[in-house]
HTML snippet that shows the backbone in 3Dmol.js (N, CA, C, O; Angstrom):
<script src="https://3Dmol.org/build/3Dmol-min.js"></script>
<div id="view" style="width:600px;height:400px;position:relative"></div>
<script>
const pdb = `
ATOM      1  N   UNK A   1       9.814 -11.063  -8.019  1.00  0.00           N
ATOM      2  CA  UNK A   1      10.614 -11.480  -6.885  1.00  0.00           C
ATOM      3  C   UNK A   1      11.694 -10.465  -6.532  1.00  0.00           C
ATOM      4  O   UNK A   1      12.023 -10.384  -5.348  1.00  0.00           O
ATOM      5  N   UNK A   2      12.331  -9.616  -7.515  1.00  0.00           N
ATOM      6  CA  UNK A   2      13.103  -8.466  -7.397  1.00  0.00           C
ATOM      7  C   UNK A   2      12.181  -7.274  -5.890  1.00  0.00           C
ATOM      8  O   UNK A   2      12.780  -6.840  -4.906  1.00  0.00           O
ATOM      9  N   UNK A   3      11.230  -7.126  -6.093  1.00  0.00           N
ATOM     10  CA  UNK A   3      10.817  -6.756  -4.817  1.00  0.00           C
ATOM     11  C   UNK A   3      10.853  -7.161  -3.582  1.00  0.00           C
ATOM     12  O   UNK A   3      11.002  -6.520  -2.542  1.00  0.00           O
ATOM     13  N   UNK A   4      10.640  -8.769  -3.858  1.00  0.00           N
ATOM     14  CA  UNK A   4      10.786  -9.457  -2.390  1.00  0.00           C
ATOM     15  C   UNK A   4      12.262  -9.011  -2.231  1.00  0.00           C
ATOM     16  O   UNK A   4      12.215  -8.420  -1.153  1.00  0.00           O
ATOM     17  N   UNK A   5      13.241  -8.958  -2.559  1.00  0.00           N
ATOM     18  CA  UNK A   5      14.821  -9.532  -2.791  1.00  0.00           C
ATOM     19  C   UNK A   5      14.875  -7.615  -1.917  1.00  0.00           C
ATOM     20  O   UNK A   5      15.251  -7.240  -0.806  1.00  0.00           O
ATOM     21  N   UNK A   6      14.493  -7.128  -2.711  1.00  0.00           N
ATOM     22  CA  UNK A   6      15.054  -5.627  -2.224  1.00  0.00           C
ATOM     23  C   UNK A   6      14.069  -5.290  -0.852  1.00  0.00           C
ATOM     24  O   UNK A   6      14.589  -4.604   0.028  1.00  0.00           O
ATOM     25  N   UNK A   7      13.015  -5.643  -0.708  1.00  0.00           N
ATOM     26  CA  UNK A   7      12.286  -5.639   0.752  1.00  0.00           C
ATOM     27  C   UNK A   7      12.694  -6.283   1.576  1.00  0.00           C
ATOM     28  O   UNK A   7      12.556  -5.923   2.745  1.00  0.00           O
ATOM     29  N   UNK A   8      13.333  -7.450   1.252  1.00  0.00           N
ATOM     30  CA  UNK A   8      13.755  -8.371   2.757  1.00  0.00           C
ATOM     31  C   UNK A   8      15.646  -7.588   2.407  1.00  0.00           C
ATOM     32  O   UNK A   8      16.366  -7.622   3.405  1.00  0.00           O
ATOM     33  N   UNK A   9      16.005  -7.250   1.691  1.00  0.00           N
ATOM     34  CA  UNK A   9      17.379  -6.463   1.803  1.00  0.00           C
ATOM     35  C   UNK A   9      17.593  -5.584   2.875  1.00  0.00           C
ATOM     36  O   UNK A   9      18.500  -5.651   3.705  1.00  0.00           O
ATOM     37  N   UNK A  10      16.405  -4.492   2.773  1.00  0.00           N
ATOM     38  CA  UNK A  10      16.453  -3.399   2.951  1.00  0.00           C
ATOM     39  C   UNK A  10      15.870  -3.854   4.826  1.00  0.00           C
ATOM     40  O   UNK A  10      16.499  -3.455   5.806  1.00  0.00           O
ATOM     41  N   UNK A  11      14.699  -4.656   4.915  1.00  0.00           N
ATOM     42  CA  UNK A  11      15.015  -4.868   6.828  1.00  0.00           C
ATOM     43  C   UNK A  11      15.942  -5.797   7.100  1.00  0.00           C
ATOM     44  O   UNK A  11      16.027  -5.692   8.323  1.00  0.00           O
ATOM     45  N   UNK A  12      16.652  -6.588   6.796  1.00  0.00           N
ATOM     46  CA  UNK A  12      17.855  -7.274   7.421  1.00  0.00           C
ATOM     47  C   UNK A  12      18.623  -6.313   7.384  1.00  0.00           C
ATOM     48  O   UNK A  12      18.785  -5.975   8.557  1.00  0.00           O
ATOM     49  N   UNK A  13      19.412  -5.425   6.481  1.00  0.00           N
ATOM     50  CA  UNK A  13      20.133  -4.293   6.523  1.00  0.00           C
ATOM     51  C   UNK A  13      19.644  -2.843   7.706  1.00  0.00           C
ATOM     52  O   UNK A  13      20.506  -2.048   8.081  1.00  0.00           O
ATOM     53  N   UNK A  14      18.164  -2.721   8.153  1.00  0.00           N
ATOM     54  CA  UNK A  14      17.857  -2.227   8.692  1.00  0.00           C
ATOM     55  C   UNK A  14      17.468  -2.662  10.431  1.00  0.00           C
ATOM     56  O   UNK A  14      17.238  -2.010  11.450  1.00  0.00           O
ATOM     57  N   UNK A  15      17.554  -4.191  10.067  1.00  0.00           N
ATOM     58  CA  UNK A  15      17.847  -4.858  11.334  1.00  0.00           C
ATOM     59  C   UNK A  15      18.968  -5.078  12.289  1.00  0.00           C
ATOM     60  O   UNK A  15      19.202  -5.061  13.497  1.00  0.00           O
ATOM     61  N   UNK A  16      19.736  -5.364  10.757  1.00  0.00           N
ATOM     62  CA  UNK A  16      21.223  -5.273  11.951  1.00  0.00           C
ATOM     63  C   UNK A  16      21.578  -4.286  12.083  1.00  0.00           C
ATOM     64  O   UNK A  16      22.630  -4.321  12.722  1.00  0.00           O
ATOM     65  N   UNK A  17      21.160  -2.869  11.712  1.00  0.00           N
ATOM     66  CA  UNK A  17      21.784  -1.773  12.208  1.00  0.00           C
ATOM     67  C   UNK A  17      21.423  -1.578  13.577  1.00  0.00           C
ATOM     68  O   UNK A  17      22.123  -1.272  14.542  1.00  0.00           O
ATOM     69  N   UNK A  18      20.334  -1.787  13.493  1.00  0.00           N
ATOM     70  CA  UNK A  18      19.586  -1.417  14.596  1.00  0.00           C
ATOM     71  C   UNK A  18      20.348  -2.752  15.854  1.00  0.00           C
ATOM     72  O   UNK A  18      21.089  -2.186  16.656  1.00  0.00           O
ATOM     73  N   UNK A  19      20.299  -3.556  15.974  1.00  0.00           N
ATOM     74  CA  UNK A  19      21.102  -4.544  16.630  1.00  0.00           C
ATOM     75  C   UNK A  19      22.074  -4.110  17.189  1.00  0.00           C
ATOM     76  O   UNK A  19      22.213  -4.128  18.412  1.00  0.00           O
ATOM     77  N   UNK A  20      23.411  -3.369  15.871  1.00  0.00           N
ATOM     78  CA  UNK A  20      24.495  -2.756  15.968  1.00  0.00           C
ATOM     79  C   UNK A  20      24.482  -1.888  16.694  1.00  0.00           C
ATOM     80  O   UNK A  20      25.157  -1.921  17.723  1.00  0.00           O
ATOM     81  N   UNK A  21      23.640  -0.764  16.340  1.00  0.00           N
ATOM     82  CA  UNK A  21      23.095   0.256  17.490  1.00  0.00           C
ATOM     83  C   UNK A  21      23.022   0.095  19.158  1.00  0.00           C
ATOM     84  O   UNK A  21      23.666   0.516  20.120  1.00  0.00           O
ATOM     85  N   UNK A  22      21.880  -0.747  18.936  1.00  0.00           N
ATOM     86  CA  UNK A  22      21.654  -1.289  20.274  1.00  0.00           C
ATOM     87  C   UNK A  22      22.871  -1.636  21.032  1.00  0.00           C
ATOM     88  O   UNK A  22      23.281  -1.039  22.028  1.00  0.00           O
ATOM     89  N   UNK A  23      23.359  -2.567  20.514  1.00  0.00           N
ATOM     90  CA  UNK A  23      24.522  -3.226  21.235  1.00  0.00           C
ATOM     91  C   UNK A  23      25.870  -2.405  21.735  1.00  0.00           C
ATOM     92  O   UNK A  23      26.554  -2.554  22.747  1.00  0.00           O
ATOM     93  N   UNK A  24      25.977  -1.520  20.677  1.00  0.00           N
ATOM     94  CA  UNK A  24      27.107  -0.981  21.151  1.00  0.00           C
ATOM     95  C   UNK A  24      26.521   0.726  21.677  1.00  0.00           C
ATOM     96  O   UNK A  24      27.205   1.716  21.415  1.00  0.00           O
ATOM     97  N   UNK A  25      25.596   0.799  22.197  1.00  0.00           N
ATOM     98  CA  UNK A  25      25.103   1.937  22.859  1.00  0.00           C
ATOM     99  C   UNK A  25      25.630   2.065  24.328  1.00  0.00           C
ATOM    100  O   UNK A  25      25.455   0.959  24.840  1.00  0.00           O
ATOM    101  N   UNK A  26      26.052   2.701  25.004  1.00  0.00           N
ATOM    102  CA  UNK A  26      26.458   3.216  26.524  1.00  0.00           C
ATOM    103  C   UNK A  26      25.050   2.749  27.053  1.00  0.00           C
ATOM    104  O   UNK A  26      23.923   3.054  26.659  1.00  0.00           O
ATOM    105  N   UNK A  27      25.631   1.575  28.478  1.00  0.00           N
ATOM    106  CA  UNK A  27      24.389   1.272  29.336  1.00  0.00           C
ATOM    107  C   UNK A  27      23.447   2.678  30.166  1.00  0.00           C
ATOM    108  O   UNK A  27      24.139   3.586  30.627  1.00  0.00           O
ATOM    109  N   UNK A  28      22.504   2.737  30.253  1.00  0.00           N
ATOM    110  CA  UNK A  28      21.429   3.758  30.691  1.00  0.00           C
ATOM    111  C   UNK A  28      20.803   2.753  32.108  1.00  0.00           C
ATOM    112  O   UNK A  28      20.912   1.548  32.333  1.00  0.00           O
ATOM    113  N   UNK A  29      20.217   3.724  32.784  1.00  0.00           N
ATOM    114  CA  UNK A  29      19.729   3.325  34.177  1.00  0.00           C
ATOM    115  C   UNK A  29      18.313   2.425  33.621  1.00  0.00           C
ATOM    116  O   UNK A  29      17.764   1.506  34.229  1.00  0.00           O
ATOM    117  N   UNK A  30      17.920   3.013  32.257  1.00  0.00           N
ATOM    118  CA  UNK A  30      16.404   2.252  31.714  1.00  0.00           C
ATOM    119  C   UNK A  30      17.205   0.763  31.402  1.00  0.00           C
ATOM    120  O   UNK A  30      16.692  -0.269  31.834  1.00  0.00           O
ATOM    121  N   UNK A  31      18.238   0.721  30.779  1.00  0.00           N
ATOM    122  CA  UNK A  31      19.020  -0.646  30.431  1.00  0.00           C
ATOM    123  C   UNK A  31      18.958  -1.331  31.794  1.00  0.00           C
ATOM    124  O   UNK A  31      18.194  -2.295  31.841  1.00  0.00           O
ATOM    125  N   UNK A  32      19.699  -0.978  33.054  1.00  0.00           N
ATOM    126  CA  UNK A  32      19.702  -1.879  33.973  1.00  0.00           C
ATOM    127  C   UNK A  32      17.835  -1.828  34.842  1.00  0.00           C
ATOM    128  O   UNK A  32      17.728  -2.643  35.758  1.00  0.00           O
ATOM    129  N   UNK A  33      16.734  -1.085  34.596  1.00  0.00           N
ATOM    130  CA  UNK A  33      15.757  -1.457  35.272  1.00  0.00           C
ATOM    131  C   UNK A  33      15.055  -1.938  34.318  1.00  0.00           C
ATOM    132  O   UNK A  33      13.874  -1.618  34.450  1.00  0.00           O
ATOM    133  N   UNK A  34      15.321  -2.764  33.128  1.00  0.00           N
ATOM    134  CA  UNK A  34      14.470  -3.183  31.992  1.00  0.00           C
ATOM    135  C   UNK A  34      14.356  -4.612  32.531  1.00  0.00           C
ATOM    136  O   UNK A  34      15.248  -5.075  33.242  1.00  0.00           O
ATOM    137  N   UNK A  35      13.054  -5.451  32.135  1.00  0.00           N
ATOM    138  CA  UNK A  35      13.057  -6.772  32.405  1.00  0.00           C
ATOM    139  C   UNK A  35      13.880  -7.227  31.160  1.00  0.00           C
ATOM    140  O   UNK A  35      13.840  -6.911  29.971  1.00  0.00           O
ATOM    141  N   UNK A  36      14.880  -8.364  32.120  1.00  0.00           N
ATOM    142  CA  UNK A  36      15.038  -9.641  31.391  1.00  0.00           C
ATOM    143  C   UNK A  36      14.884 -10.965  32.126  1.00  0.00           C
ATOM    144  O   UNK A  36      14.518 -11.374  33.228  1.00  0.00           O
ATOM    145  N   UNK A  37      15.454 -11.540  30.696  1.00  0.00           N
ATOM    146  CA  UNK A  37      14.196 -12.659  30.955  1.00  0.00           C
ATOM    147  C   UNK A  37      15.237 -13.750  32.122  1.00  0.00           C
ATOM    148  O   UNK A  37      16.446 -13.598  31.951  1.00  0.00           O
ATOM    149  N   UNK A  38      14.942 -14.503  32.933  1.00  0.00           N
ATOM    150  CA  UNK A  38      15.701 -15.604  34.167  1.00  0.00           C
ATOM    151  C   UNK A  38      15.970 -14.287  34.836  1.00  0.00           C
ATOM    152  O   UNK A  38      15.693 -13.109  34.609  1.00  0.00           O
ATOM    153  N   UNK A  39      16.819 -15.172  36.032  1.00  0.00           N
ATOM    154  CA  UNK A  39      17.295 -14.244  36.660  1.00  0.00           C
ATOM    155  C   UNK A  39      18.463 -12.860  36.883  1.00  0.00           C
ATOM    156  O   UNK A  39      19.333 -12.616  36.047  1.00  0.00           O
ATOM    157  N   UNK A  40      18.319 -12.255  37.841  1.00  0.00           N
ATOM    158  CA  UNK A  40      19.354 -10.972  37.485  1.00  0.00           C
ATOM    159  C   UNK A  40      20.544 -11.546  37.586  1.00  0.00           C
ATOM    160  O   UNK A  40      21.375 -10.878  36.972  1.00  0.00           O
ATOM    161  N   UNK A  41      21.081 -12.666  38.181  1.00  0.00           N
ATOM    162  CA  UNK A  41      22.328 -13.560  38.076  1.00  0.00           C
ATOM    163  C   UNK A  41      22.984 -13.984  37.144  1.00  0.00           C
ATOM    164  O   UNK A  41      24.213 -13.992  37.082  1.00  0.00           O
ATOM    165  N   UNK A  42      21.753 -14.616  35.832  1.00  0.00           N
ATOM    166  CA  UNK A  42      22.040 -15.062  34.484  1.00  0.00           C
ATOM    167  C   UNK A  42      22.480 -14.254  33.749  1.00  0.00           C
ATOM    168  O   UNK A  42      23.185 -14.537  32.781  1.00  0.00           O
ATOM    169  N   UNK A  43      22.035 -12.735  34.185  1.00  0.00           N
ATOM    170  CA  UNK A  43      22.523 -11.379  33.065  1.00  0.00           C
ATOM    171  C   UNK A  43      23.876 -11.029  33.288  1.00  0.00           C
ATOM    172  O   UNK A  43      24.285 -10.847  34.434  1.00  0.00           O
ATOM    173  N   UNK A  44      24.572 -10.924  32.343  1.00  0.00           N
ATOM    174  CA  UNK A  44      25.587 -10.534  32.891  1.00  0.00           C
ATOM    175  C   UNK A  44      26.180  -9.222  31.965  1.00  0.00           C
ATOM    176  O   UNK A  44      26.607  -9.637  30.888  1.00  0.00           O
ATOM    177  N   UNK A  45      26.295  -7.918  32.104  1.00  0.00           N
ATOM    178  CA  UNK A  45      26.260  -6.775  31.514  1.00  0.00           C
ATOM    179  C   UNK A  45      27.303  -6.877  30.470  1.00  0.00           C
ATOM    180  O   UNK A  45      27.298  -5.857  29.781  1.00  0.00           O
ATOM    181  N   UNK A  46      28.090  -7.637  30.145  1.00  0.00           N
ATOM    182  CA  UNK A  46      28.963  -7.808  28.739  1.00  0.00           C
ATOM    183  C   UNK A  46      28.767  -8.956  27.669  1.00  0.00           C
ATOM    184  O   UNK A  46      29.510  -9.207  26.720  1.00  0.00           O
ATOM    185  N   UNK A  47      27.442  -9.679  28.085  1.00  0.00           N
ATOM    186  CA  UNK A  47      26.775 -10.459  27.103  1.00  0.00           C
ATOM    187  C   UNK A  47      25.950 -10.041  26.077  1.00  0.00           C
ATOM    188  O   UNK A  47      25.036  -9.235  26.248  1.00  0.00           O
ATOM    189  N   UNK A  48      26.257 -10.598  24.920  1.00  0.00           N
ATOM    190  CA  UNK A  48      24.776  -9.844  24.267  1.00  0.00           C
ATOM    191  C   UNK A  48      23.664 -10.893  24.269  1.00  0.00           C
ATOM    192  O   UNK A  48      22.971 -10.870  23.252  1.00  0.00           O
ATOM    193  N   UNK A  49      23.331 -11.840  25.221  1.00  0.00           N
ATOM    194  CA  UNK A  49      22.406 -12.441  25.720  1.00  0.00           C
ATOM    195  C   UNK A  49      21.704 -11.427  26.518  1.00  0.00           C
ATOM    196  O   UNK A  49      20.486 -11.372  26.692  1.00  0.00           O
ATOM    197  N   UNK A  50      22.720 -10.518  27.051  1.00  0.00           N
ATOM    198  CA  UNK A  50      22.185  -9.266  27.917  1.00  0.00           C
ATOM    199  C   UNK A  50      20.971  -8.968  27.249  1.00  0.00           C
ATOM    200  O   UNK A  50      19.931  -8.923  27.906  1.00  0.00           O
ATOM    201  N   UNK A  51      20.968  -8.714  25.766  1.00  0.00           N
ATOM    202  CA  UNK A  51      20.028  -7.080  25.469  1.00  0.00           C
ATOM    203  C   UNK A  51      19.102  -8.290  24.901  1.00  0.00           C
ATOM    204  O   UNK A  51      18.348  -7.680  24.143  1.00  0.00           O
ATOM    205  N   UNK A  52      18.771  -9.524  24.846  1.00  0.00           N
ATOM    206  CA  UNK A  52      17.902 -10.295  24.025  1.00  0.00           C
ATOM    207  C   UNK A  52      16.713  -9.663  24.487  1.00  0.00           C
ATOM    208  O   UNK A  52      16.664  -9.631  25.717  1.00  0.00           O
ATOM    209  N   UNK A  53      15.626  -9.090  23.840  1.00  0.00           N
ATOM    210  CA  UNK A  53      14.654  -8.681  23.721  1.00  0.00           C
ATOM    211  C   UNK A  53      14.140  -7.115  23.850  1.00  0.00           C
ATOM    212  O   UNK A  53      13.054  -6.544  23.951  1.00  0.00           O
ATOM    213  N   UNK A  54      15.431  -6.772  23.793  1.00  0.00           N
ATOM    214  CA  UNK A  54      15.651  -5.454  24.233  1.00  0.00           C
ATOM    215  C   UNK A  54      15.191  -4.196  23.248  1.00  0.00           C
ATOM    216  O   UNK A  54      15.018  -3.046  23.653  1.00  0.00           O
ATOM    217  N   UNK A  55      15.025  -4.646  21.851  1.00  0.00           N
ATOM    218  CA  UNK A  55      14.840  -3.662  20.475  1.00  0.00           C
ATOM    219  C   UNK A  55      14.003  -4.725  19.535  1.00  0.00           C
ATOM    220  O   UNK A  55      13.833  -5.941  19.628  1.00  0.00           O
ATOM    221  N   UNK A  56      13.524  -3.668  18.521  1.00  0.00           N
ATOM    222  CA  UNK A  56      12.736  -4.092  17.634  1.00  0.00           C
ATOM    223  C   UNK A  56      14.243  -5.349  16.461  1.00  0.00           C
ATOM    224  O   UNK A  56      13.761  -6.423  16.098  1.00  0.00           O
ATOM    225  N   UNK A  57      15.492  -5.149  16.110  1.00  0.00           N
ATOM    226  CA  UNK A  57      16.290  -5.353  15.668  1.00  0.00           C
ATOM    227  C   UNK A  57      16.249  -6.712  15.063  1.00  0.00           C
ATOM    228  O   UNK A  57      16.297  -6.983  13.863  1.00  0.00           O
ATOM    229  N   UNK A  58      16.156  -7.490  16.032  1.00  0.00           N
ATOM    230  CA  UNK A  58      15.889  -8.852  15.608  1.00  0.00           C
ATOM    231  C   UNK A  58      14.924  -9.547  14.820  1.00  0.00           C
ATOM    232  O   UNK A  58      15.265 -10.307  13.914  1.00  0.00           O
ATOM    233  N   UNK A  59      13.835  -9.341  15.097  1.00  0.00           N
ATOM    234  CA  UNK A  59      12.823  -9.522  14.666  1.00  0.00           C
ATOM    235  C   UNK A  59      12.246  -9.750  13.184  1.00  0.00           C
ATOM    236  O   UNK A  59      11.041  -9.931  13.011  1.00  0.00           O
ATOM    237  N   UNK A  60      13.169  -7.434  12.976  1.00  0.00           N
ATOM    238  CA  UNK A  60      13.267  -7.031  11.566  1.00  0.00           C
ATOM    239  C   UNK A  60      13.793  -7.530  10.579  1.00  0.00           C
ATOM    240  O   UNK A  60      13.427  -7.987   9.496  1.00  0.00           O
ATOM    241  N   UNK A  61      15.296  -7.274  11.460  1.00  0.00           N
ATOM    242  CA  UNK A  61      16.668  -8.770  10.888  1.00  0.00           C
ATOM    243  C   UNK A  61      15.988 -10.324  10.226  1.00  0.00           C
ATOM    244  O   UNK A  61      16.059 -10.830   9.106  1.00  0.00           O
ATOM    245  N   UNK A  62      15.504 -10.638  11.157  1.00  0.00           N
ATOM    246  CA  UNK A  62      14.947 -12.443  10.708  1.00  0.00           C
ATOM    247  C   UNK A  62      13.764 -12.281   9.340  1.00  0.00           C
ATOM    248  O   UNK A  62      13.720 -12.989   8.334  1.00  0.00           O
ATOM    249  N   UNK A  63      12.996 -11.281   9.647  1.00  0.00           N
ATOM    250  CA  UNK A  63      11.950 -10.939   8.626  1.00  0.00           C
ATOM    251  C   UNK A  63      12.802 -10.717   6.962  1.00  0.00           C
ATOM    252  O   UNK A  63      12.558 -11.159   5.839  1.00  0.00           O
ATOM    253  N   UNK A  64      13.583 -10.056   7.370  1.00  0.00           N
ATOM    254  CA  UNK A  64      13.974  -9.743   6.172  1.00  0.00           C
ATOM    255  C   UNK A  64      14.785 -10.788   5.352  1.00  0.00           C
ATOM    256  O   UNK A  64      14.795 -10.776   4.121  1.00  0.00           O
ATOM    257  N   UNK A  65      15.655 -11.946   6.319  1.00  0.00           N
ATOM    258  CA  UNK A  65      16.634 -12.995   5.902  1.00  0.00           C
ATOM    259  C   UNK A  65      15.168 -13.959   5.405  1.00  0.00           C
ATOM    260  O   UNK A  65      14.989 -14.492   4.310  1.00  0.00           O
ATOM    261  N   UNK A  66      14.391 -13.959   6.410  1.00  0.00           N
ATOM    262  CA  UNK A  66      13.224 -14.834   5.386  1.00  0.00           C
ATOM    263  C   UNK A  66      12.421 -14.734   4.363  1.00  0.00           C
ATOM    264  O   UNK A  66      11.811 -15.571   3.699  1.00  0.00           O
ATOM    265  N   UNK A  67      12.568 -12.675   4.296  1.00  0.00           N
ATOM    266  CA  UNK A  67      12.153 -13.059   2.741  1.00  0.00           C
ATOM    267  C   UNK A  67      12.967 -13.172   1.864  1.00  0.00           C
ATOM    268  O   UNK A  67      12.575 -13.693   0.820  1.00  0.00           O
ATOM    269  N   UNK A  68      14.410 -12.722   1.965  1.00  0.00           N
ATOM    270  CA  UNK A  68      15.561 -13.150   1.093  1.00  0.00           C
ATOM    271  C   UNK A  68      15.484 -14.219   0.894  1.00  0.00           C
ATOM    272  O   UNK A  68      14.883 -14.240  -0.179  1.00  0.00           O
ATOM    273  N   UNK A  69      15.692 -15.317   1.202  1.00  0.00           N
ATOM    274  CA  UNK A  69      15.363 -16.828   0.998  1.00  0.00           C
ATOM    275  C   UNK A  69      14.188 -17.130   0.845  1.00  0.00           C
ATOM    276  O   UNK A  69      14.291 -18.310   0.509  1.00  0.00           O
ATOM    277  N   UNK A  70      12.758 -16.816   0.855  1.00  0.00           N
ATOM    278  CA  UNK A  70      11.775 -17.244   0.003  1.00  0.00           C
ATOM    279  C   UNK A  70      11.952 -16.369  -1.509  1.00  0.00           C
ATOM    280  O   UNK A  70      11.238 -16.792  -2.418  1.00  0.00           O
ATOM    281  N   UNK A  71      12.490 -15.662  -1.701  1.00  0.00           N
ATOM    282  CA  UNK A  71      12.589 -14.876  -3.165  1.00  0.00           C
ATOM    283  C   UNK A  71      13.337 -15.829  -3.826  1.00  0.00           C
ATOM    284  O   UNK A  71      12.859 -16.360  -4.828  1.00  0.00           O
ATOM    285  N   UNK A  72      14.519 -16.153  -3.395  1.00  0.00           N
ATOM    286  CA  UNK A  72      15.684 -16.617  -3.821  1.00  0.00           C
ATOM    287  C   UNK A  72      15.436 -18.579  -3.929  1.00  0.00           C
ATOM    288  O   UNK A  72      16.334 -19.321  -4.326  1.00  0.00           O
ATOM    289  N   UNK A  73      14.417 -18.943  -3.601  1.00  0.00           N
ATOM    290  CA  UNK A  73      13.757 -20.088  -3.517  1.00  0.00           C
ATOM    291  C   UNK A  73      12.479 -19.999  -4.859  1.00  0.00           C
ATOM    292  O   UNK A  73      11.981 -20.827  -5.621  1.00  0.00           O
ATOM    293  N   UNK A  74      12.407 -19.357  -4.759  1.00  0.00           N
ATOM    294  CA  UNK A  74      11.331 -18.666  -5.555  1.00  0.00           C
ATOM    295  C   UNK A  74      11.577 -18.327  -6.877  1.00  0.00           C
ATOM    296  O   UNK A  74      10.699 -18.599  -7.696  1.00  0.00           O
ATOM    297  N   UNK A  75      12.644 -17.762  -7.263  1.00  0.00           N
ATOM    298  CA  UNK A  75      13.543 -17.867  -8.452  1.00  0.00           C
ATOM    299  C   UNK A  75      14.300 -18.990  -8.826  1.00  0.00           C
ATOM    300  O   UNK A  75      14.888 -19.023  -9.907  1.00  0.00           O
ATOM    301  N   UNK A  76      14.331 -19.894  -8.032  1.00  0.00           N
ATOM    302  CA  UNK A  76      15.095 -20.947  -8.764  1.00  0.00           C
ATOM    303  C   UNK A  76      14.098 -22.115  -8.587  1.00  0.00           C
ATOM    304  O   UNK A  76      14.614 -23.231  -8.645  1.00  0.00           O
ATOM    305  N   UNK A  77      12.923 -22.069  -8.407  1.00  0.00           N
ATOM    306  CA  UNK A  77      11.841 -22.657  -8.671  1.00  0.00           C
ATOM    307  C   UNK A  77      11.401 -22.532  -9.986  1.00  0.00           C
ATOM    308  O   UNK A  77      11.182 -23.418 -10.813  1.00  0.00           O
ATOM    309  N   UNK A  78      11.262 -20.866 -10.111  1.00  0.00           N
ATOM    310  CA  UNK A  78      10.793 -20.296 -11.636  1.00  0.00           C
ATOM    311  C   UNK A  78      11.237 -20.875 -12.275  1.00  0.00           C
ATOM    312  O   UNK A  78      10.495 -21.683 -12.834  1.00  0.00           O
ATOM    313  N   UNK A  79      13.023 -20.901 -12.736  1.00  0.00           N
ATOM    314  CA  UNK A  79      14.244 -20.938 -13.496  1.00  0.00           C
ATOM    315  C   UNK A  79      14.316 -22.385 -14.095  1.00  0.00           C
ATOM    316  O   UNK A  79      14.452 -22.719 -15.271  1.00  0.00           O
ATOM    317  N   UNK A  80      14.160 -23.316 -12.726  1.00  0.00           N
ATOM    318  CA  UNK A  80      13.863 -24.848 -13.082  1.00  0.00           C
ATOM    319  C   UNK A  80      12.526 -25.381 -13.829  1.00  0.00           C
ATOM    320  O   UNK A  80      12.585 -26.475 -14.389  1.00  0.00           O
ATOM    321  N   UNK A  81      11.250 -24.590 -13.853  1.00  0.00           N
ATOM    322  CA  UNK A  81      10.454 -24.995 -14.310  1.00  0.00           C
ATOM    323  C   UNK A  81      10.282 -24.529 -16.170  1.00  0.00           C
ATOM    324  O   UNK A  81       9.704 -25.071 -17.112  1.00  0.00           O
ATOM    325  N   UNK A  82      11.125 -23.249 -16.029  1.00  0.00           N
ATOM    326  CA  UNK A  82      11.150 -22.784 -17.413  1.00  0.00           C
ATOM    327  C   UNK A  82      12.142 -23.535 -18.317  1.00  0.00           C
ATOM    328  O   UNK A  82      12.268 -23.440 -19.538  1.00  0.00           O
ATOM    329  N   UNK A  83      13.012 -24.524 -17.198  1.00  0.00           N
ATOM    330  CA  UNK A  83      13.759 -24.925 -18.128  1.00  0.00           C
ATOM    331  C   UNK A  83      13.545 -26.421 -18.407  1.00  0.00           C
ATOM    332  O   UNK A  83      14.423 -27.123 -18.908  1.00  0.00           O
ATOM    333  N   UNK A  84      12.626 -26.759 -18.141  1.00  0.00           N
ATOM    334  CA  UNK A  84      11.853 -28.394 -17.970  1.00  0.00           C
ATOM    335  C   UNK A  84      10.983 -28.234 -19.774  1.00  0.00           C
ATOM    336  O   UNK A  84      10.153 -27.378 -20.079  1.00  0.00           O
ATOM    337  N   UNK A  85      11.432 -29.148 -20.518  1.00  0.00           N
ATOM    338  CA  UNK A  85      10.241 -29.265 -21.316  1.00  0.00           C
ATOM    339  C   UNK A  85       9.216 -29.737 -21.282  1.00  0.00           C
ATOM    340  O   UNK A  85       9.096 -30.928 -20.996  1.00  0.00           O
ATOM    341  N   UNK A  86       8.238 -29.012 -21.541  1.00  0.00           N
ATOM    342  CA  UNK A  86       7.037 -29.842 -21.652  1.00  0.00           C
ATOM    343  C   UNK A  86       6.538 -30.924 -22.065  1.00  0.00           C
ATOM    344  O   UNK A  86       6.637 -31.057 -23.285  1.00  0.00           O
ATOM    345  N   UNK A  87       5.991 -31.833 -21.476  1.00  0.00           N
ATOM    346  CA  UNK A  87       5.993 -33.469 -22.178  1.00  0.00           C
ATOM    347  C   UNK A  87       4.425 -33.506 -22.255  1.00  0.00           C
ATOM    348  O   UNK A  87       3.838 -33.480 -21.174  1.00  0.00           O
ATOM    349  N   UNK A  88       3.577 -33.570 -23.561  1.00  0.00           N
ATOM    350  CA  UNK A  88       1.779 -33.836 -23.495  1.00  0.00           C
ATOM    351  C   UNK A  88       1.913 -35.433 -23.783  1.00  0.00           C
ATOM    352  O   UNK A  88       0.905 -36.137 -23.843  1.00  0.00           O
TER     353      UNK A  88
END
`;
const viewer = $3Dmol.createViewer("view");
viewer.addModel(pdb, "pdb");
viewer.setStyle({}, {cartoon: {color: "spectrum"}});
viewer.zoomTo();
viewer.render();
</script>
């Protein structure tokens, strides 16, 4: 599970950079002709509802918080069962 723990570390840590990145990057002419999603009314250029779908970031981010918590679910599954005696 030490693998899961350091694989889902390493893209949540590599997710929110990338997020971080994103977000605080200087708007580009590709930023304002990119689809988002409702209308151009709903966007409003100092939201970060703005950039929702905008980078891989999120995605990575969530991947990685879910395998942190299946590892970490996963170890204290182990932990509880090793510590159960056996009854025949």
């Amino acid at each position: 599970m030490a693998k899961w723990l350091m694989a889902g570390a390493a893209l949540l840590v590599a997710g929110l950079l990338k997020i971080w990145q994103h977000t605080n990057a200087p708007l580009t002419l590709q930023d304002y002709l990119a689809f988002r999603c409702g209308s151009g009314t709903e966007a409003h250029g100092d939201s970060f509802l703005t950039f929702a779908g905008h980078c891989w970031g999120c995605p990575v981010a969530a991947a990685g918080a879910t395998m942190i918590v299946y590892a970490a679910v996963m170890i204290m599954v182990s932990s509880r069962h090793a510590a159960l005696p056996v009854r025949r």
